[in-house]
LUMZA-479154 format. One record per residue (C-alpha): x, y, z; chain; residue number from 1. Coordinates in pm, whole numbers, plus 50000, padded with zeros to 5 digits. Layout:
// LUMZA-479154
{X X | Y Y | Z Z | chain A | resi NUM}
...
***
This chain:
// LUMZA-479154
{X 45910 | Y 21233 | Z 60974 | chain A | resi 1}
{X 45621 | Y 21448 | Z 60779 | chain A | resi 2}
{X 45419 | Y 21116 | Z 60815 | chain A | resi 3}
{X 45439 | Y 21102 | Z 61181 | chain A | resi 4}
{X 45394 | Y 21449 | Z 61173 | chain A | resi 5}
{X 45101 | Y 21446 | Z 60973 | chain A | resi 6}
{X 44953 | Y 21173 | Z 61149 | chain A | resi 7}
{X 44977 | Y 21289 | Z 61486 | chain A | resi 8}
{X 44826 | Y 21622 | Z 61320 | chain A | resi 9}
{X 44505 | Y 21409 | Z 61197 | chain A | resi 10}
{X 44466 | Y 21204 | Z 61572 | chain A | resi 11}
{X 44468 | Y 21548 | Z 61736 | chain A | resi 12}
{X 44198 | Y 21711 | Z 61531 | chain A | resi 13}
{X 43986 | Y 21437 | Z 61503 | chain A | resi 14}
{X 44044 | Y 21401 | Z 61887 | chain A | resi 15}
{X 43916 | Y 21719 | Z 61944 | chain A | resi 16}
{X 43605 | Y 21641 | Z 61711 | chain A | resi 17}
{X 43502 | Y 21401 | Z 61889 | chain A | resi 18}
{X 43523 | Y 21575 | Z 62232 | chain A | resi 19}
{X 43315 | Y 21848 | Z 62082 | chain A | resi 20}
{X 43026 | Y 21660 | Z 61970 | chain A | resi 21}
{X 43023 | Y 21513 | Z 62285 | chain A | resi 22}
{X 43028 | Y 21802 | Z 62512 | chain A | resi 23}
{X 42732 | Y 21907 | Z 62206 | chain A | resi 24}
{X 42519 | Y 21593 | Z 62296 | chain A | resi 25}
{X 42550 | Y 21634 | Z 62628 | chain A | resi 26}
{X 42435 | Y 21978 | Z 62645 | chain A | resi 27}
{X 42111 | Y 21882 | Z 62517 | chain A | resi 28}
{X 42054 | Y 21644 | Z 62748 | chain A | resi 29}
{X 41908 | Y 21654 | Z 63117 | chain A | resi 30}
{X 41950 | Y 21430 | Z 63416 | chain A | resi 31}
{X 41785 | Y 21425 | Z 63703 | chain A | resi 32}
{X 41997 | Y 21361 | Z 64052 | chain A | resi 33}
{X 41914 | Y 21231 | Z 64388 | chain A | resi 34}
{X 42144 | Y 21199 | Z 64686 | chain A | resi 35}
{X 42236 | Y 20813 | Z 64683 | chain A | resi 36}
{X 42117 | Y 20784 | Z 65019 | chain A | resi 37}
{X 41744 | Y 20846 | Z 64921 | chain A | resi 38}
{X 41709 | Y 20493 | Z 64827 | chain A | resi 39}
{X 41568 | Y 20579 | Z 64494 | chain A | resi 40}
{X 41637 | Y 20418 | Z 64197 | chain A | resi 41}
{X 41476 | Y 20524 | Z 63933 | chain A | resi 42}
{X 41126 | Y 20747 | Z 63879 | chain A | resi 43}
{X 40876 | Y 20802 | Z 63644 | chain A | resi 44}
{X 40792 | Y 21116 | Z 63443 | chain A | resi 45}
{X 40455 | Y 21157 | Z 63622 | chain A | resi 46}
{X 40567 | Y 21083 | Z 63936 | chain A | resi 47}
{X 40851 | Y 21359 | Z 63909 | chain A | resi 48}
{X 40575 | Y 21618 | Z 63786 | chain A | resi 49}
{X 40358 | Y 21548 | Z 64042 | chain A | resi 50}
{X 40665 | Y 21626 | Z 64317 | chain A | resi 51}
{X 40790 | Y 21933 | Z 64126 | chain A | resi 52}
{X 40377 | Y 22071 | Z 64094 | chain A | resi 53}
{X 40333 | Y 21993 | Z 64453 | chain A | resi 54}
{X 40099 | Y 21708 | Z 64447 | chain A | resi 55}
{X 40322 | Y 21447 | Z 64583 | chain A | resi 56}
{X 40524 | Y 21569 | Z 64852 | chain A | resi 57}
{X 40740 | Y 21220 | Z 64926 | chain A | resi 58}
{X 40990 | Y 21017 | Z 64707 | chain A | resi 59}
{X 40865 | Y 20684 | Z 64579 | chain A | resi 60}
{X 41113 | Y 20526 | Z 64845 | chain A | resi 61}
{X 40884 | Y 20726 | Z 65136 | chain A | resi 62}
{X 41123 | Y 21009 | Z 65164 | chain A | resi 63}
{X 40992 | Y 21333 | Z 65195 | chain A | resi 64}
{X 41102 | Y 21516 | Z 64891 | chain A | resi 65}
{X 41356 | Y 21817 | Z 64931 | chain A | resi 66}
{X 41284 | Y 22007 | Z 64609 | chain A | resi 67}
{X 41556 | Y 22224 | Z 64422 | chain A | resi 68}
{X 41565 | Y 22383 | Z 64108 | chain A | resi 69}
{X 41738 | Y 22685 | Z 63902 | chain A | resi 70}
{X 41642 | Y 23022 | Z 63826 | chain A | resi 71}
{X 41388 | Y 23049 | Z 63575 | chain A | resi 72}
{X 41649 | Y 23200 | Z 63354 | chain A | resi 73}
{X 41826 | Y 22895 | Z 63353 | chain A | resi 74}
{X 41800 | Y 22676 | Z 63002 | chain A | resi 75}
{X 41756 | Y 22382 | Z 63192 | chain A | resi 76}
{X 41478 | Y 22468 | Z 63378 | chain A | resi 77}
{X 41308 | Y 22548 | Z 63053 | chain A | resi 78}
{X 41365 | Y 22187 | Z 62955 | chain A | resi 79}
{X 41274 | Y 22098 | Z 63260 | chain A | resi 80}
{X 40944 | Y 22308 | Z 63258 | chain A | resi 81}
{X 40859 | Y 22161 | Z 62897 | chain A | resi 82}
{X 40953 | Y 21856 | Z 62888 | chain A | resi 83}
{X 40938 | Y 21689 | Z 63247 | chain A | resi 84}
{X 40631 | Y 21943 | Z 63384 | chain A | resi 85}
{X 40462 | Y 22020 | Z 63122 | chain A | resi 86}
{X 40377 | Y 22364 | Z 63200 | chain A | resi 87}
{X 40503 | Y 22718 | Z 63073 | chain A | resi 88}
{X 40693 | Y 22908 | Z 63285 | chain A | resi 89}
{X 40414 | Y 23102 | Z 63382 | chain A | resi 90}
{X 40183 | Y 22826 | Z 63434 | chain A | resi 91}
{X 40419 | Y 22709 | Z 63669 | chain A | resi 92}
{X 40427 | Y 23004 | Z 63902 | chain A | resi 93}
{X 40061 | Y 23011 | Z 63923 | chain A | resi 94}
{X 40058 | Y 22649 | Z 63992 | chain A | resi 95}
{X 40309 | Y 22729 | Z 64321 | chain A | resi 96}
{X 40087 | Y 23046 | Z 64425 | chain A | resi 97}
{X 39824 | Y 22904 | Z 64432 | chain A | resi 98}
{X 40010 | Y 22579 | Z 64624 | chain A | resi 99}
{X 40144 | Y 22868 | Z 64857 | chain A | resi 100}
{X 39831 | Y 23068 | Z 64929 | chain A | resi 101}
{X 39628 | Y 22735 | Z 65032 | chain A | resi 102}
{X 39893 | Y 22576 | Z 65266 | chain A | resi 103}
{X 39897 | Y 22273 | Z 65042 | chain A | resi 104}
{X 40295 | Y 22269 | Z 64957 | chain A | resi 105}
{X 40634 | Y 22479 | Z 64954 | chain A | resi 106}
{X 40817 | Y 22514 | Z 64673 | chain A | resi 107}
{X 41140 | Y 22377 | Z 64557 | chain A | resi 108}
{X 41447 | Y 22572 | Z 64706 | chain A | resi 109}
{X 41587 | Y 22816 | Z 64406 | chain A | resi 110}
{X 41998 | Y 22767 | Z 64356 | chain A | resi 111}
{X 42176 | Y 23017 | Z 64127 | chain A | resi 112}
{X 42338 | Y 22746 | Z 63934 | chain A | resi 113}
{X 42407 | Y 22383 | Z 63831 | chain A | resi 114}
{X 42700 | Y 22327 | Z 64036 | chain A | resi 115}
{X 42492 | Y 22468 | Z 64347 | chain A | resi 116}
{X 42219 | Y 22235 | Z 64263 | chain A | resi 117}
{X 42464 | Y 21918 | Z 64280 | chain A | resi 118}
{X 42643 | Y 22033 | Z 64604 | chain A | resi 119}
{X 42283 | Y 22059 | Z 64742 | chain A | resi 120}
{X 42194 | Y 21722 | Z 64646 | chain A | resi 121}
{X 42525 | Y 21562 | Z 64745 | chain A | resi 122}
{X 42420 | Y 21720 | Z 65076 | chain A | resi 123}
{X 42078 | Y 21629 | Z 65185 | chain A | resi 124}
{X 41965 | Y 21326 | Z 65181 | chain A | resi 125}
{X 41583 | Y 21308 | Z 65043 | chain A | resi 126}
{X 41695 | Y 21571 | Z 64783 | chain A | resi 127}
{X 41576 | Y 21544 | Z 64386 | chain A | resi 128}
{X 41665 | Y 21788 | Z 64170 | chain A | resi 129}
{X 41770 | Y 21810 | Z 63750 | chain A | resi 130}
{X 42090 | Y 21983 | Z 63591 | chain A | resi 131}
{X 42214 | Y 21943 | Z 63254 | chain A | resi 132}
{X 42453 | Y 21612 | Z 63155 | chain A | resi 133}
{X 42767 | Y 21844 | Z 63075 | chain A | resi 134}
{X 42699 | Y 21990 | Z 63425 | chain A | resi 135}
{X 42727 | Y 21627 | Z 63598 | chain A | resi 136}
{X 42998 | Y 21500 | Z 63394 | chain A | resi 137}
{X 43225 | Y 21767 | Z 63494 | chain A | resi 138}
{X 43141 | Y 21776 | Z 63882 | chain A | resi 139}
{X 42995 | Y 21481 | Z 63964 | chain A | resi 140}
{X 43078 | Y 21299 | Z 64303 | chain A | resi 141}
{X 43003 | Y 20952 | Z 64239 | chain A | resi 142}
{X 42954 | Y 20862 | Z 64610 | chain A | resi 143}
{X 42672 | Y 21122 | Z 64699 | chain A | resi 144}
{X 42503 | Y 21206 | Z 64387 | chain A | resi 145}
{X 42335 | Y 20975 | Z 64134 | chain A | resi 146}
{X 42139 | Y 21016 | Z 63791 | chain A | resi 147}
{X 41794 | Y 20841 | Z 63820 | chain A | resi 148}
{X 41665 | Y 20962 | Z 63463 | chain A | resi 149}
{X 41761 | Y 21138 | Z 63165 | chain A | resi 150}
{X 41594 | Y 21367 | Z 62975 | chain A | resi 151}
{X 41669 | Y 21433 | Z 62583 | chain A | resi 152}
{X 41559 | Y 21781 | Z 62447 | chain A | resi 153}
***
């Protein structure tokens, strides 16, 4: 009986290890989500810079781009910012002034969180936005939201 007991002891903590280095991975991680009715499939890194700096203003599939992102205090907008745009925060909201004052673009639509951004995307069709991986495993509805790219930190 101690055996079993034992045993069943070790399966549950290791279980749990292994859940928590998971849910550690995934935290680093970024994806970026379209509607599934955009027709994209996939996208560059330049391609989604160029959309979120406003210098591209439709989807590779044609689609004019419907822009959303998180509050700048949001961690994964900083990976975002770094890693996808290239740009500090503050070069980044020069870059939109100045998009703003000339007439050239609008900027993406601000959400205060994750699961807002993925109920946004699951809701309008041309829509492109990023959230971290933990975010989409937990909420993710398969039949209106895909992952086109991921991001490591």
């Amino acid at each position: 009986m101690k055996i079993v007991k034992r045993r069943t002891l070790f399966l549950l903590i290791s279980a749990a290890f292994v859940l928590q280095l998971t849910s550690f991975a995934l935290a680093g991680e970024l994806v970026i989500i379209v509607n599934k009715k955009s027709g994209l499939q996939n996208i560059t890194q330049k391609e989604l810079q160029n959309l979120f700096l406003g210098k591209y203003k439709a989807l590779p599939s044609g689609q004019i781009a419907v822009l959303f992102e998180q509050k700048s205090s949001a961690e994964s907008r900083q990976i975002f910012l770094d890693k996808i745009v290239q740009r500090t925060e503050a070069e980044y909201r020069a870059n939109w002034s100045r998009m703003i004052f000339t007439g050239i673009a609008r900027p993406p639509t601000q959400v205060n969180s994750e699961e807002e951004v993925i109920k946004a995307i699951a809701e309008t069709e041309a829509a492109i936005s990023y959230v971290s991986a933990s975010a989409i495993s937990s909420v993710l509805s398969t039949e209106q939201v895909k992952i086109i790219m991921r991001v490591s930190r």
